[in-house]
C-alpha positions as CSV (number, residue, x, y, z in Angstrom):
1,X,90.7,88.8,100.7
2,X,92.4,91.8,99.4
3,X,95.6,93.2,101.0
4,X,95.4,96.4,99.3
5,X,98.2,98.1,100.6
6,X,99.9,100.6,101.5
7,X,103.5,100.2,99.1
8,X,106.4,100.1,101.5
9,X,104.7,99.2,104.7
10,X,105.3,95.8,105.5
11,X,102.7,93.9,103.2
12,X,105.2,91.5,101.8
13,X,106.1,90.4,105.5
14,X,102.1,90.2,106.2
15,X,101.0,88.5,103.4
16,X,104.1,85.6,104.2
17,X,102.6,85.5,107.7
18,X,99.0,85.2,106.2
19,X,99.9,82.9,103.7
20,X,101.7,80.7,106.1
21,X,98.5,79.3,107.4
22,X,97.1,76.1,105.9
23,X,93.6,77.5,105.6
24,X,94.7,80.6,103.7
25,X,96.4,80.4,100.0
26,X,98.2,83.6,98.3
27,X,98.0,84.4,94.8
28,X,100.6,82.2,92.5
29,X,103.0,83.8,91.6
30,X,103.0,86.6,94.2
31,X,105.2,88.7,91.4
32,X,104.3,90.5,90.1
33,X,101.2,90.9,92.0
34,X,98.0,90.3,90.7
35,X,96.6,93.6,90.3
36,X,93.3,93.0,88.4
37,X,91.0,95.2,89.5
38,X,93.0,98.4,88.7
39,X,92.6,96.8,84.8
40,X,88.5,97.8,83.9
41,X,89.1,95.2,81.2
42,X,90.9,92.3,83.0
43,X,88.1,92.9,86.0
44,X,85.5,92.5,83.4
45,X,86.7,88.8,82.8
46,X,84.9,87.7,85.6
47,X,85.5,85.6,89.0
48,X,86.2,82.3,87.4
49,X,89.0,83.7,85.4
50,X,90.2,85.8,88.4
51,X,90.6,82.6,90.4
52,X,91.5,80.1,87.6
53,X,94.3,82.4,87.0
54,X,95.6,83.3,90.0
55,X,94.3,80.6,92.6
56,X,94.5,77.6,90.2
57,X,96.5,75.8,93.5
58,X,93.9,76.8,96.0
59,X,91.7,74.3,97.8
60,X,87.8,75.2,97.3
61,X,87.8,75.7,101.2
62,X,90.8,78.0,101.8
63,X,90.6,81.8,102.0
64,X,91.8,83.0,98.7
65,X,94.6,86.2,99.7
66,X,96.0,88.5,96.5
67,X,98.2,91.1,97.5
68,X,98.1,94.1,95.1
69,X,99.8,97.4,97.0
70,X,98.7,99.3,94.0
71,X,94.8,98.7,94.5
72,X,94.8,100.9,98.1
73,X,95.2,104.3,95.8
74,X,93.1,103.8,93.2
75,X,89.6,104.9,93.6
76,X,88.0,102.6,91.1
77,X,89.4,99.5,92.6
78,X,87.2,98.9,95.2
79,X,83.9,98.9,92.9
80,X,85.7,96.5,90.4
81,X,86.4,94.4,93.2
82,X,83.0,94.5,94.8
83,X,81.2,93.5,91.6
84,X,83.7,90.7,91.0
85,X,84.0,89.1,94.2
86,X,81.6,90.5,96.5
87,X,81.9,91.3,100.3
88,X,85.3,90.7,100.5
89,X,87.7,91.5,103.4
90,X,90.4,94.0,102.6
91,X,93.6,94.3,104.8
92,X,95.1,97.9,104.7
93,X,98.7,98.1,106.5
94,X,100.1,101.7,107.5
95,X,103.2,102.8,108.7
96,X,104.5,105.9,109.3
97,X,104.4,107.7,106.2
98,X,108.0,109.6,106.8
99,X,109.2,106.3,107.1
100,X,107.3,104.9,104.5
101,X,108.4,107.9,101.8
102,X,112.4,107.0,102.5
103,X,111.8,103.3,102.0
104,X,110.2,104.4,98.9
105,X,112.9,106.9,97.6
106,X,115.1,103.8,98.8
107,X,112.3,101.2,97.0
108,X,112.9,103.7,93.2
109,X,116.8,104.1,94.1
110,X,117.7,99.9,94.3
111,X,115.5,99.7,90.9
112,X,117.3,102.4,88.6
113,X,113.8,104.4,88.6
114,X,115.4,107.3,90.5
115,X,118.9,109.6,90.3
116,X,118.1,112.2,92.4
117,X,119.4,112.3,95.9
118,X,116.7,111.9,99.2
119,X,116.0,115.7,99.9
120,X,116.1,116.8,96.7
121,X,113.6,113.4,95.0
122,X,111.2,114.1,98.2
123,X,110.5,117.6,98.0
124,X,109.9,117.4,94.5
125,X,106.7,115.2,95.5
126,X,105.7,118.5,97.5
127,X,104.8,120.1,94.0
128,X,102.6,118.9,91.0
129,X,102.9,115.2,90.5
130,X,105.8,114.3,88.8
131,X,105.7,112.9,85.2
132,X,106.4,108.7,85.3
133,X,106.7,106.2,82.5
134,X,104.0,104.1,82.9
135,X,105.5,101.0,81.5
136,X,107.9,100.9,84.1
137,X,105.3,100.4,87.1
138,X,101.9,100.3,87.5
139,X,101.8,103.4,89.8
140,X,104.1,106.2,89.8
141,X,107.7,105.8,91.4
142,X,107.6,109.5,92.3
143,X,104.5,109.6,94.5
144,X,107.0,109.6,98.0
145,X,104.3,112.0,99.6
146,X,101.1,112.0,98.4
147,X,101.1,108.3,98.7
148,X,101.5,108.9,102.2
149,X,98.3,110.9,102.5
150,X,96.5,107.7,103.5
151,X,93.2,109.2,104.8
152,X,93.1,110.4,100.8
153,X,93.0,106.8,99.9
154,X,90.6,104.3,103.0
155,X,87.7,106.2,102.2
156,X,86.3,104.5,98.8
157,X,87.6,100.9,100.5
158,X,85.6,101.7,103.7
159,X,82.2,102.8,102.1
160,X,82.6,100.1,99.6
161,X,83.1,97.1,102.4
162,X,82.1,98.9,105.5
163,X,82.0,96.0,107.4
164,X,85.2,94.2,106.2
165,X,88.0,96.7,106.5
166,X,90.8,96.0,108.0
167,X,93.4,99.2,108.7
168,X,96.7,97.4,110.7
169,X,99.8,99.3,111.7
170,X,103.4,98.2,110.8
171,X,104.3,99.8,114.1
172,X,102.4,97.5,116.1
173,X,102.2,94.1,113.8
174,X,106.1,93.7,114.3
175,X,106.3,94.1,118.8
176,X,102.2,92.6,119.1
177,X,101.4,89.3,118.8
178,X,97.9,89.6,118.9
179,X,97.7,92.2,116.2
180,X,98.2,88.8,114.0
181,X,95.9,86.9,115.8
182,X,93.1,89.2,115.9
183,X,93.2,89.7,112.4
184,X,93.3,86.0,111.4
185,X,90.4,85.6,113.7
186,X,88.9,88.7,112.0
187,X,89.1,86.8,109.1
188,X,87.7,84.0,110.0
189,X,90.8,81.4,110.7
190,X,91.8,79.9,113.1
191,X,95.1,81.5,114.6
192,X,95.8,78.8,116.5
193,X,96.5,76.7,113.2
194,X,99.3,79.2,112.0
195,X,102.8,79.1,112.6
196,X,105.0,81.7,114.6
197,X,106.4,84.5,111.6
198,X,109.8,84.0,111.5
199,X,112.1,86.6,110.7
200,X,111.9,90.4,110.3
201,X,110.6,92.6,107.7
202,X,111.2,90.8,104.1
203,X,111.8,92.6,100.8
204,X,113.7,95.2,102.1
205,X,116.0,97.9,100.3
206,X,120.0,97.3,100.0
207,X,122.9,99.9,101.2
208,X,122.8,102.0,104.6
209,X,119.4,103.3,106.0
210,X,119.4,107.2,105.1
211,X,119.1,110.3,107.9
212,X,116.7,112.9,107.5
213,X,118.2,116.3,108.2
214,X,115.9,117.9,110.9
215,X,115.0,120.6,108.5
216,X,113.9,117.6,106.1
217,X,111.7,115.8,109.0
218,X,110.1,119.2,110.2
219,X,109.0,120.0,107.0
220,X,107.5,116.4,105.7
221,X,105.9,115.9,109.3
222,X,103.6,119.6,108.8
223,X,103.1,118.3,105.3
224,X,101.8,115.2,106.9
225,X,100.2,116.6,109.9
226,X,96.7,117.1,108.0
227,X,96.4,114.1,106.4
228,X,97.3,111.7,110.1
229,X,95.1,113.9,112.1
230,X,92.1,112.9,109.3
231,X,93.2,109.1,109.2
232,X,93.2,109.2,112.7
233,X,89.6,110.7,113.0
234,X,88.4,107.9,110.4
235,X,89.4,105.5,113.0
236,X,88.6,106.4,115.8
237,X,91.9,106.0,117.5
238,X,95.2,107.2,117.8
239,X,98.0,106.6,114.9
240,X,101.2,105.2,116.4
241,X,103.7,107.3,115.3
């Protein structure tokens, strides 16, 4: 099982809930994430390597879980993975993507990858992309926006596995119960075996929680506005925020 992302949208918190059940084991160690199949050449070592590597702890009858948030945006991921390991299930969790681009500024802040202040760091996303040191993280730091555009990103997972998709919402994982449940069952476990979560959202960023001027919110929720209204037709149900 892949839980492919989105960065900034609660996967840490899923994957702890996930990995809490007996019959599921996550990726050793969880950092830095695994993130094979955005490497052509490390996905070209095969499945044993993949799970000797990563899953060395793993019983042969638990399902295996690697959380990677940097696979979800990159187009050849989900062919690498689909040669490698098959039909896979892949776990996409959303949230919305206002939100999602402060916890990121927030995210590049707390890690000395960014200077500039809110406003000015996420309206420079609204131009070209902005240049990144690629050493310094395996996807750009900048991308506050345009990794947002989600409905620009589920399309290669869900014609790759069309059938084992999963697209959750942050929004509704944290106040639903059975958003958990259902999933686990999705996935073939038994819910019933797993724990309660404990806790709130894990991983999160230091110092006060930033406001958006309403000048700021206007103008990132029309820049938005396309993209939701496209992720929500490619599900076939309303987004929650």
């Amino acid at each position: 099982m892949l839980l492919a992302g989105a960065q900034r949208c609660g996967t840490t918190y899923l994957a702890t809930a996930l990995g809490a059940h007996p019959d599921i084991a996550v990726a050793s160690p969880p950092r830095p994430e695994p993130k094979v199949f955005c490497d052509a050449d490390l996905a070209a070592r095969g499945r044993d390597w993949y799970v000797g590597t990563w899953f060395a702890h793993a019983r042969d009858d638990q399902l295996l879980l690697d959380k990677s948030t940097s696979y979800l945006e990159d187009p050849a991921t989900p062919a690498r993975a689909a040669t490698v390991l098959g039909d896979a299930h892949v776990v996409v969790l959303l949230r919305d993507p206002v939100q999602r681009a402060v916890s990121h500024w927030r995210f590049s802040t707390d890690h000395g990858l960014e200077a500039r202040g809110l406003e000015e760091a996420l309206l420079a996303d609204l131009g070209d992309e902005q240049p990144w040191d690629p050493t310094t993280a395996s996807v750009s730091p900048f991308a506050y926006l345009r990794r947002g555009r989600y409905a620009d990103h589920l399309p290669p997972w869900t014609s790759t596995f069309p059938g084992s998709t999963h697209v959750l919402f942050l929004e509704e994982l944290l106040v639903d119960p059975s958003v958990l449940t259902g999933l686990m069952t999705a996935l073939g476990v038994d819910p019933a075996r797993a724990p309660a979560p404990t806790g709130g959202p894990v991983n999160q960023s230091t110092g006060d929680r930033p406001v958006l001027s309403g000048a700021l919110r206007g103008t990132l929720q029309e820049y938005f506005e396309p993209s939701d209204a496209a992720l929500a037709a490619q599900l076939g149900r309303s987004l929650p925020w």
